[in-house]
N, C-alpha and C positions, 0 to 999 in steps of 0.2 A: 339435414343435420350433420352429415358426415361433412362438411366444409367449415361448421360454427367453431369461433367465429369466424365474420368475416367484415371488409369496410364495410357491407350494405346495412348488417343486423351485427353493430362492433360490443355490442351489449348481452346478446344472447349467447350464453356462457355454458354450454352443456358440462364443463369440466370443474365449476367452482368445489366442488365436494373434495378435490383434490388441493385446495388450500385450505383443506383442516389440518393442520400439521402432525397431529397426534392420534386425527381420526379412525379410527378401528379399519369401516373400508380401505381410507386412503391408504395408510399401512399395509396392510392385504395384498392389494393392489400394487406397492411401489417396493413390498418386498417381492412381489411375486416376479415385477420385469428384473429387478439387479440380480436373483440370483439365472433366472434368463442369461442375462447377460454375463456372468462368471462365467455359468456353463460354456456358452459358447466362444468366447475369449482367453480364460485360463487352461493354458495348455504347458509346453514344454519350454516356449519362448516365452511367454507373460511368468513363467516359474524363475528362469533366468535373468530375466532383467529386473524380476521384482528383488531377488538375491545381488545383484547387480546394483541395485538404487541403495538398496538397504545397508550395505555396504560401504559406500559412499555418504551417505546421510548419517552411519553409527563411526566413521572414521575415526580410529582414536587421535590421528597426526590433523584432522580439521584444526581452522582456528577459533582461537578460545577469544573472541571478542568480548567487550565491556569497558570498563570504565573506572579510573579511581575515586574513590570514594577517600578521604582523611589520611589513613596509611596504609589502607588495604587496595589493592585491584579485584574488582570483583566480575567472575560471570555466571553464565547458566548454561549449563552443559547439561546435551542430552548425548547417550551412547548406546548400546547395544545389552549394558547390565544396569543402565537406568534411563528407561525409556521415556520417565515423564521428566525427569530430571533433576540435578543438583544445582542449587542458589550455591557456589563456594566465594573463596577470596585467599587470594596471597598476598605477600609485598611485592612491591615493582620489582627490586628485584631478584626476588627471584622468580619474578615472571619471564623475567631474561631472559632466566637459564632454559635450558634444553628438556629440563623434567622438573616444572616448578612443585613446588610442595605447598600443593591445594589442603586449604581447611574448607570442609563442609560448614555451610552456615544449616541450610536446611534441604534434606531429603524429599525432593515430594513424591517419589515411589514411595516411603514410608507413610508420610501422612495419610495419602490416599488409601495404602495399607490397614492402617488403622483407624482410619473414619471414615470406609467403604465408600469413599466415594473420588467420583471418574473428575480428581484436579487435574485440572490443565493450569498450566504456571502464565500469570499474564501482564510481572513486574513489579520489583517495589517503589517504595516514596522512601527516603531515607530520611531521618531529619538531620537538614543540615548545622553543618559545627561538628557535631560528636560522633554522626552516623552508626548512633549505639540503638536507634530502633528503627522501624520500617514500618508503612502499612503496607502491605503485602496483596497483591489482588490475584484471584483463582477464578476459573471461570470452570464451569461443571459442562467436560464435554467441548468446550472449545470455540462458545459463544464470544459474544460481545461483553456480553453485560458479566459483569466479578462481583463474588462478593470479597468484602476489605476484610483484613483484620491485624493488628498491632505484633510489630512480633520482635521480640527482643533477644537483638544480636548477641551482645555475648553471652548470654544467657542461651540463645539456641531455642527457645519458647515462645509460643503465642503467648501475650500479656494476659495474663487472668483478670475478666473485669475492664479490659483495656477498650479503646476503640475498635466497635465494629459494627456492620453492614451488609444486610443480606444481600441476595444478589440484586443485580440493578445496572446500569448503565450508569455509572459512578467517574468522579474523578477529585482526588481529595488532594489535596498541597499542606504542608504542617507548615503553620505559622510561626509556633513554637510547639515548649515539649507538650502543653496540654490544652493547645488551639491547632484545629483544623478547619481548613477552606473547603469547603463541599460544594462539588456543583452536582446534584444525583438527580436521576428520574426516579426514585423510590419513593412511594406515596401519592395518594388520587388527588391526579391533579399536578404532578408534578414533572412532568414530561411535557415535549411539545410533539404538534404531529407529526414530527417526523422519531418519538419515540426517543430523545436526549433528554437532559436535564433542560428546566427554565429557569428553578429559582440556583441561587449559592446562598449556602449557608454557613454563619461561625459557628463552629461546634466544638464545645465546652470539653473538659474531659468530668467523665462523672452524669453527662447532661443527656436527656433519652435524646434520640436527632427528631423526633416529632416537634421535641420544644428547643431545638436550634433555632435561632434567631437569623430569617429571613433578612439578606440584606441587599439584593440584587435580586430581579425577577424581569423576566423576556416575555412578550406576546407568544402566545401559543402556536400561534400559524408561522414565528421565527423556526430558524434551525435549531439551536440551543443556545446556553450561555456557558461563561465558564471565566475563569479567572487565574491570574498567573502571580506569584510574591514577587517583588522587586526590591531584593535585600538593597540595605543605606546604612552610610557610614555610624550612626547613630544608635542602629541595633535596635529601630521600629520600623519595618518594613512596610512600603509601599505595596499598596494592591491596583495590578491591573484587573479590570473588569470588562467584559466580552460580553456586548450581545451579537450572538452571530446571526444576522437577517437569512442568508444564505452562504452556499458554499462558499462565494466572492467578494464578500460583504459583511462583515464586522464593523458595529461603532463600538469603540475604545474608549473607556471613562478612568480615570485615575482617582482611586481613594483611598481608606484606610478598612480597619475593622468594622468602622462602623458605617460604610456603605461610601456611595458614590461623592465625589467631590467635583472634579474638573471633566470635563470632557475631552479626548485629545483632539483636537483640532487640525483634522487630517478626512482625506476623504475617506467613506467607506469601504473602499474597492482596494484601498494601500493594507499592503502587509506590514506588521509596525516591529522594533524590536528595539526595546528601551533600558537603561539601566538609570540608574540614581541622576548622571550624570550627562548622561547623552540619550539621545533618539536618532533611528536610524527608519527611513521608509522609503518604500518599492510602490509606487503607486501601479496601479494595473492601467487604468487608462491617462491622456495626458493629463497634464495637471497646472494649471498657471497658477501661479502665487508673487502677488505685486510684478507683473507686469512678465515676469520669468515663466517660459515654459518647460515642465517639464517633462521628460518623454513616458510613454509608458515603459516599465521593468528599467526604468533607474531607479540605482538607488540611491538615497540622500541622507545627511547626515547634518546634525546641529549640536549644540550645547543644552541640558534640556532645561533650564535653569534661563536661559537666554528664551528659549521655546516658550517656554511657559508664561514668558513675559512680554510675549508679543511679539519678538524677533523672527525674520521667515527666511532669512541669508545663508538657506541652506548651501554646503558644501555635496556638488555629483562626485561622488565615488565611483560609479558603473555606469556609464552609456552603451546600452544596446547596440545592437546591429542587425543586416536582416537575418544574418547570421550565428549572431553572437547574441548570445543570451542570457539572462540569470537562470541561476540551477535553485542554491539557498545562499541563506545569509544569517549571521549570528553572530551575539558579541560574545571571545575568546575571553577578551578581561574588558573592564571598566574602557579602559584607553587603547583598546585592539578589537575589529572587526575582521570576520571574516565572510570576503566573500567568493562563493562557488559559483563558479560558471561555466559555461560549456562553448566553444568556439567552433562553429563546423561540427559540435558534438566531439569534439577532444575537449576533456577536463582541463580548466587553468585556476588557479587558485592564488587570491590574491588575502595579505594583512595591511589594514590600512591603522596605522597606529597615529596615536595624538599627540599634539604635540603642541602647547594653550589651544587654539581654536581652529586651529589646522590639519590637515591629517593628508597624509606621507606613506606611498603604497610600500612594499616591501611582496616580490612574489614571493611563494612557494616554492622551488627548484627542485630537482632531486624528480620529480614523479615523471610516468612516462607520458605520453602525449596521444596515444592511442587509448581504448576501450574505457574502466572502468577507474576512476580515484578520486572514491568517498575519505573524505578529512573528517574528521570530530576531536573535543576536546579532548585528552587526555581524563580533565577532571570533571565529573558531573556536576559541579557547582561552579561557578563562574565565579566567586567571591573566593574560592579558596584555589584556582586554578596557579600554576607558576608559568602560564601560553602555551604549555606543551602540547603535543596534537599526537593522533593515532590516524592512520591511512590505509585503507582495503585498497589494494591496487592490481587488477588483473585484466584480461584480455582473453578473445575466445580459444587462445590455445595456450595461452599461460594462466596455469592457477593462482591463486588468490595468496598475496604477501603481504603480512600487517607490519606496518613501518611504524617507528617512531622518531616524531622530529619534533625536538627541542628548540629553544629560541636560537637562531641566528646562526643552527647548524645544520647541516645535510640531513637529511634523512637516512637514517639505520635501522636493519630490518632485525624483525625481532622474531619473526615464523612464518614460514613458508609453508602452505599446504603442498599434498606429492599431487601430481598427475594422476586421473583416475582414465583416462582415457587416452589410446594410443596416437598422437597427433602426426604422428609419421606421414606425410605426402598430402598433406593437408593448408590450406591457405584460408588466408582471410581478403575477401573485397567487397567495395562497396560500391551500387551502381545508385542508378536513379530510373524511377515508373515517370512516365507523361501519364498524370490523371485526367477524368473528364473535362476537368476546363483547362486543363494546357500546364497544371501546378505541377513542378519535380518533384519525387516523393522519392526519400533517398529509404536505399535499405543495404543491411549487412549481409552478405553471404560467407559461409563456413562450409569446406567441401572439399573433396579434392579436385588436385590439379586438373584443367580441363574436363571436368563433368560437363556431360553432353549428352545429348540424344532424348532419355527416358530416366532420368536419375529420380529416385527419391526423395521430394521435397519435404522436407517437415518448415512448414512458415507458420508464423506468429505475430501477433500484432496487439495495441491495445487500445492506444486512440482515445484516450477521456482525461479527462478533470487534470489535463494539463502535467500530466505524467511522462518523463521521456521513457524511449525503451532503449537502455544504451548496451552497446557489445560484449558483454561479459563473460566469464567463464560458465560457462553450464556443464556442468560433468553429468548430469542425467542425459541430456541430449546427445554429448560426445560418444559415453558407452552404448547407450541403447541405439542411434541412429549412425552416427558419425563413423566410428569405429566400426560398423558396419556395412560403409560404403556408401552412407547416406550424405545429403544436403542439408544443412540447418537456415536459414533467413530471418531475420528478423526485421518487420515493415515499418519505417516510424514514420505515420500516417498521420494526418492531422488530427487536430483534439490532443495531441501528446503535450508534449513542454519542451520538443529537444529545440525549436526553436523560439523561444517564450510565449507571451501572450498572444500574438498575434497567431504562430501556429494552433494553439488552442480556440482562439475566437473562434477559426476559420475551421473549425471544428466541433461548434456546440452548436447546440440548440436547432436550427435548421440546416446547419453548415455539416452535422453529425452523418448527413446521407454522402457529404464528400469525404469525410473519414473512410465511411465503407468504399466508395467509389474508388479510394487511395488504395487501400488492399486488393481489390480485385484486378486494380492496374501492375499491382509489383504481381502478381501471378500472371497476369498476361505477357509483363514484361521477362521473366523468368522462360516462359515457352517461346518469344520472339527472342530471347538469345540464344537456342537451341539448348537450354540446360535440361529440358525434362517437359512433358506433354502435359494434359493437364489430369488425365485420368493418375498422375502419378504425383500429384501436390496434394498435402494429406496438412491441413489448417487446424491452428488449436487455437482458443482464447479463451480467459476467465474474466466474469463480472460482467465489468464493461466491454467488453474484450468477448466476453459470449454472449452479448446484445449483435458485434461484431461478425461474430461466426454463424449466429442465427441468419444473420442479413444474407451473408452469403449461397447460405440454402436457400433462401427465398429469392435474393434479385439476381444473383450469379451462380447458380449452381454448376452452371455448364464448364466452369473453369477449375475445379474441386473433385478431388475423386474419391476423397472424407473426409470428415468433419469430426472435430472432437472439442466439444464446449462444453466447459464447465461453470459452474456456481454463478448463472447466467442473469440474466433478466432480458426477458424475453415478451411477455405482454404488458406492452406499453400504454394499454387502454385501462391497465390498473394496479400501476406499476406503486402508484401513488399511495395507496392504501393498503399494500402488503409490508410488515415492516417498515424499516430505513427509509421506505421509498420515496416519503417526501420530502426526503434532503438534500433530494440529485435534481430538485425540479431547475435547478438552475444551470444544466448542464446540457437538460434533456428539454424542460417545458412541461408545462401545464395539460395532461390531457383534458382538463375542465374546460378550458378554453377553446373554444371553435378555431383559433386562428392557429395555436397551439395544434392541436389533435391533426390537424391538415398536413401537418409536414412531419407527427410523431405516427399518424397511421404507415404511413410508407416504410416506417419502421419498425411496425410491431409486427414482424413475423409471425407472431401466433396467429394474426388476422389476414395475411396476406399467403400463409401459404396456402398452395391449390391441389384441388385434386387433379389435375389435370399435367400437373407441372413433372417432368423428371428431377427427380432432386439425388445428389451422392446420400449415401449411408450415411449417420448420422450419430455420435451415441452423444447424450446430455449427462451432465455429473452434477450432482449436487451432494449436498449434506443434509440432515434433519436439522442439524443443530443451529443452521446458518440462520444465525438473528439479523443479520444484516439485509442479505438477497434471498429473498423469500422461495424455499423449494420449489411452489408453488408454479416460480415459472418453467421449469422444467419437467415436473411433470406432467404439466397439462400441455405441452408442447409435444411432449413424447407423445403422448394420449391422441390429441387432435393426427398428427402424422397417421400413427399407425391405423386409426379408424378409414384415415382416407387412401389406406392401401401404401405407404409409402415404408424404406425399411429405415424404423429408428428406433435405437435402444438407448435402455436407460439406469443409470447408476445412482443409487443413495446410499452409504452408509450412516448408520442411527448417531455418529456423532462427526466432530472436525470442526464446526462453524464455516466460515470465509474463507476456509480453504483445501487442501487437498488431504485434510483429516487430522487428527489429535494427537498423533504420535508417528516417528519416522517410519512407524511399520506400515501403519495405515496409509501414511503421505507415500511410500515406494509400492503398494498395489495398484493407491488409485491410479497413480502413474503409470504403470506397467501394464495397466486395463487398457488405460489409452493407448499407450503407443502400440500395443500387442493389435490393438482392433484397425488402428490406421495403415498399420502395416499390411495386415491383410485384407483389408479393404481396397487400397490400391496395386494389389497383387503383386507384393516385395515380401516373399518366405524366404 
């Protein structure tokens, strides 16, 4: 038994009791190792870096990101005297200024105050035009799933009577002021198996949502459905309709309120992004149309009025490369696109404006060419936008500066965050791993100047659902590791997005064991440049990312000297029926399936680790609350380890969901746990 599971007997599960999530034992049990695990972690250094993180996460000089809304700019600011946070808004400008004069729209330390209960803020819906109310969604504890409720701005109140929504896996769009778009998993029967919404619904105001009028519905074994408003000059808005099959895979139907019409006629696998007037699509694989190929990750563009009419003469906007890639893509106005992309993983950003049936790029200038620079509109509504844009732009030793660029001007910086970390004798390079089949697997290093010998690695990696991991400011990792003489890396292995599609293929499904292979190459490659040995690289990854970290305890431990995975998933023999889980089958694969299971066993560490094996220390981080990655995989990982004599600890706090906890106090422990345990783990006190 001390080995279950394993591939011979992948079924005999001694540790299912520990995916009762609220279970009295399991509880017991999984309070009993994390305070284990405090104890022997928090000390004098996990006290100072958690003071240290908290610090930096309650920044009053952070920046105030968001978005205009009508005349107000609006964000959500959390700090150190409101932990859960302020929904406020000013005008632009005096967001300018150097001390804008923020109006509170809504407190939700108070809320929570006074209706005892643990909100976590998780964004509004505005209705667009007026922006005089909101559905508001709270998630209890820091799930997935919110519940909605109506809440009116200038008034500062939830609507009495108004629209609302227990908690659920919800997502509502206002039509108008007394129609909303539902697509929810609340009510039996109204979920698919991967636990989204299937039906959408019009919901009346006034009307119970039991007796909303179903008007889109998905097969149960789909991902979800869901639906987006596509304002028109006419002021009767177009409904796009979603049924998502999979991750990669949406058919797109065009209609109105009262259900589906056209179908877009476009492949499944193409990302679409449409207004009144035009359509814009990204096909994922190639794509012939009358006789024209086109590649996978271009993007195209038509009239959609021409589209709709049978015309297929589309205009490429973006042709890829092996290196050049789509990032995102989105329309700024009616007659401007934007597209983001990444060259070598340097940000470029292009506007392709119209002009009759033409369209004419127009770069982006002004931003830098290295690390990190995210564009977004200015305005939350593209109907009422004037092209303006907002820009996060930073690098792993420059902080984070939000620009604003106007049409057909330079960009002007509007806040600067300060330096939390001393960068002094500190560089930045990037190298490249030879992985098992000969592919260059490039990665960033952060360090000082000639680190050699035995240095302190902290690497990172993520590797899934076509995510890049691009070089950005991390002030957690500068103060706590850097500034202390450490190495930071960051691996971007296959399965990511920094090189589009193709880098992802070549990283899912069976290809997912060369993702791992790709991280275990930038550590070997790390020790073959003489920066540091292996007992002194100290690996971290979340999610997918701790699927990741799992692997390396199991297929490569010998190159690790600890392991620090959080909010993981981990048994992949029943990945599927724990929550979310079967929404990634398109990333990961069907354990039901023989052909499937064949190349996902090699993966599921919980089945493959041995007793026999030396494996580095280990600690696993989860949340209770995570509705998405089921605790389940980490603790019974923890559980199987330690029964077979191996050292591995393990971390839950009772709330957080998907992430490193529900509030910046909790996000700077869990942190602080980890790096306080990696540190000593590869003996750097």
């Amino acid at each position: 038994m001390r080995d279950l599971p394993n591939l011979d007997r992948p079924d005999d599960d001694p540790h299912l009791w520990l995916e009762e999530i609220e279970g009295e034992k399991a509880i017991a049990w999984v309070d009993a190792q994390s305070a284990r695990t405090l104890a022997a972690f928090s000390g004098p250094g996990f006290d100072a870096d958690r003071a240290a993180l908290l610090a930096i996460m309650d920044s009053p000089d952070k920046l105030p990101y968001g978005s205009r809304r009508s005349d107000y700019f609006y964000n959500f600011w959390i700090d150190a005297a409101q932990p859960k946070g302020l929904w406020r808004r000013t005008s632009l400008e005096s967001f300018r200024s150097a001390s804008p004069d923020w109006e509170t729209v809504l407190d939700l330390d108070a809320l929570a105050k006074a209706e005892d209960t643990d909100w976590i803020w998780a964004g509004p819906s505005t209705l667009p035009g007026t922006h005089d109310r909101a559905m508001i969604a709270l998630s209890v504890g820091g799930g997935d799933a919110t519940v909605l409720r109506e809440f009116d701005i200038e008034r500062g109140v939830f609507v009495e009577d108004g629209f609302a929504l227990p908690e659920a896996k919800t997502d509502a769009s206002w039509y108008d002021r007394d129609t909303l778009i539902v697509a929810s998993a609340l009510g039996d029967g109204m979920a698919t198996t991967s636990g989204y919404a299937r039906t959408v619904k019009v919901w009346r105001r006034g009307q119970d949502f039991a007796d909303a009028k179903i008007v889109f519905e998905v097969p149960e074994d789909h991902l979800a459905c869901g639906s987006e408003i596509v304002p028109t000059a006419d002021g009767v808005p177009l409904v796009l309709y979603g049924d998502v099959i999979d991750f990669f895979h949406t058919d797109d139907h065009i209609g109105t309120l009262a259900g589906l019409e056209t179908r877009l006629d476009v492949p499944t696998d193409a990302s679409n992004r449409m207004t009144e007037t035009a359509l814009a699509v990204k096909p994922r694989t190639d794509w012939t149309v009358e006789g024209t190929v086109y590649p996978s990750d271009a993007v195209l563009v038509i009239d959609y009025a021409r589209f709709a009419a049978g015309a297929r003469d589309f205009q490429c906007v973006f042709t890829p490369a092996e290196r050049l890639s789509i990032s995102h893509f989105y329309w700024l106005r009616d007659d401007a696109l934007m597209i983001c992309a990444l060259d070598d993983m340097r940000p470029v950003h292009t506007i392709w404006r119209r002009s009759g049936d033409r369209w004419t790029p127009e770069d982006v200038t002004g931003l830098p060419d290295i690390g990190i620079a995210y564009v977004w509109p200015l305005d939350a509504e593209r109907e009422e936008s004037d092209g303006s844009l907002l820009a996060n732009v930073e690098d792993p030793l420059t902080p984070a500066s939000l620009l604003h660029i106007e049409p057909g001007a330079a960009p002007t910086v509007l806040k600067r965050a300060p330096a939390h970390f001393d960068s002094k004798g500190l560089i930045v390079s990037r190298h490249e791993a030879v992985s098992t089949d000969g592919e260059r697997i490039p990665y960033v290093q952060v360090g000082p100047e000639g680190a050699a010998g035995d240095a302190p690695v902290h690497l990172t990696g993520y590797g899934g659902f076509g995510v890049p991991m691009l070089p950005g400011y991390n002030a957690g990792i500068g103060k706590t590791w850097l500034e202390k003489g450490g190495v930071s890396v960051t691996a971007n292995i296959r399965g990511g997005g920094e090189f589009g599609t193709r880098w992802h293929e070549a990283g899912r499904l069976a290809g997912k064991r060369l993702s791992h292979d790709d991280f275990a190459a930038v550590a070997t490659d790390l020790v073959e440049r003489g920066v540091t040995v292996p007992g002194r690289i100290a690996a971290e990854g979340g999610s997918n990312g701790g699927l990741l970290i799992a692997n390396m305890l199991s297929r490569y431990p010998e190159r690790f000297g600890a392991l620090f995975c959080t909010v993981p998933l981990i048994d992949m023999r029943r990945y599927t029926r724990l929550l979310a889980g079967a929404s990634w089958m398109a990333e990961y694969g069907d354990p039901e399936k023989p052909g499937d299971w064949s190349f996902l066993s090699e993966l599921s560490a919980y089945h493959t680790a041995r007793v026999d094996a030396d494996y580095p220390p280990i600690l696993i981080a989860t949340a209770r609350k995570d509705d998405r990655v089921h605790p389940g995989h980490a603790r019974k990982m923890v559980a199987k380890l330690k029964e077979m004599g191996h050292e591995a600890w393990l971390y839950e706090p009772p709330a957080g969901g998907h992430g490193y906890g529900k509030d910046n106090a909790e996000r700077a422990s869990f942190t602080a746990l980890g790096y306080a345990f990696l540190r000593e783990k590869i003996g750097w006190t």
